[in-house]
C-alpha positions in Angstrom: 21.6 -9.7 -10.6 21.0 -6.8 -8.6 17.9 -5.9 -6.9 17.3 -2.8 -8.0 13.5 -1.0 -9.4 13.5 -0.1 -12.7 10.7 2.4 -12.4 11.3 3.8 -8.3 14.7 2.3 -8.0 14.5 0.9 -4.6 17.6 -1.5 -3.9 18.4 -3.2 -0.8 18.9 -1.3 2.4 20.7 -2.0 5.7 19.5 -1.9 9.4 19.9 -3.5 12.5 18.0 -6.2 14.5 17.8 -5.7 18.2 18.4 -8.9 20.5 16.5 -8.9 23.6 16.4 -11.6 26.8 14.7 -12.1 29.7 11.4 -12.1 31.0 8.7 -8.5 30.8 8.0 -7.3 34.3 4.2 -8.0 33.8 4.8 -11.7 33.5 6.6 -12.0 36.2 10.8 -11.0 35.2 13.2 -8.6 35.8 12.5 -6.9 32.4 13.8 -7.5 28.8 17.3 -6.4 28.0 19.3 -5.8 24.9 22.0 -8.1 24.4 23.0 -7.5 20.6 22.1 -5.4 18.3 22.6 -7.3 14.5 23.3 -5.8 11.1 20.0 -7.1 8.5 19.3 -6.7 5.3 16.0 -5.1 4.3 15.1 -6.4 0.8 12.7 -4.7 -1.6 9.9 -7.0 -3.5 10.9 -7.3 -6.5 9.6 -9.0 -9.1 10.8 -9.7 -12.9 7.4 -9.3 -15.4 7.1 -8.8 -18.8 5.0 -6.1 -20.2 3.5 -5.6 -22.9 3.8 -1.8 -24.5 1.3 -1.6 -27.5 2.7 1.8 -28.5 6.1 0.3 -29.4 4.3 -3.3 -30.4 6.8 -5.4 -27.8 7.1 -7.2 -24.5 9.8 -5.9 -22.4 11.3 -7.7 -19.6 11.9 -5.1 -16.3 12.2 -5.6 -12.6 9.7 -3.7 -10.4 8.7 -4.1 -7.3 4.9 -4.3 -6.2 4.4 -0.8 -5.3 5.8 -0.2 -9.0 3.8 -2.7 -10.5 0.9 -0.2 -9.0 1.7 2.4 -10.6 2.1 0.4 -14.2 -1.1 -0.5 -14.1 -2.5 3.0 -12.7 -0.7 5.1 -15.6 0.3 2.6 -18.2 3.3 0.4 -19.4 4.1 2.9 -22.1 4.1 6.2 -19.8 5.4 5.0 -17.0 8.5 3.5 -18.3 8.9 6.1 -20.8 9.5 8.7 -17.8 11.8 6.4 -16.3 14.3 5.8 -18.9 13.6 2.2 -19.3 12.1 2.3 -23.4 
């Protein structure tokens, strides 16, 4: 199951985690240093919901994520998904 929008299609990016050691100079140390820097995974929040369209008289199942789930409710089930190709 991939985790992709259906409405913004926002899907899992990669970056990087940086690894740092030692103490800050205003405690008292020589000064954090980087040690590793670590591929991540940066997920988006999906979420599976069911909508209901009453222009087509169904629930339909889709996987948004919160920011899309926004705009559903801003501009409607039926309009938003129509303009992204999901009914």
């Amino acid at each position: 199951m991939a985790r992709v929008c259906s409405i913004t299609g926002a899907r899992t990016t990669v970056g990087s985690h940086i690894h740092r050691s030692g103490l800050a100079k205003k405690k008292g140390g020589i000064g954090r240093h980087i040690t590793k820097v670590v591929k991540r995974k940066i997920l988006p929040n999906i979420r599976v919901k069911r909508l209901w369209v009453s222009e087509i008289g169904k629930w339909v199942k889709v996987k948004l994520t919160a920011r899309a789930l926004k705009t559903v409710d801003k501009n409607g089930a039926y309009k938003t998904l129509k303009e992204a190709g999901v009914i």
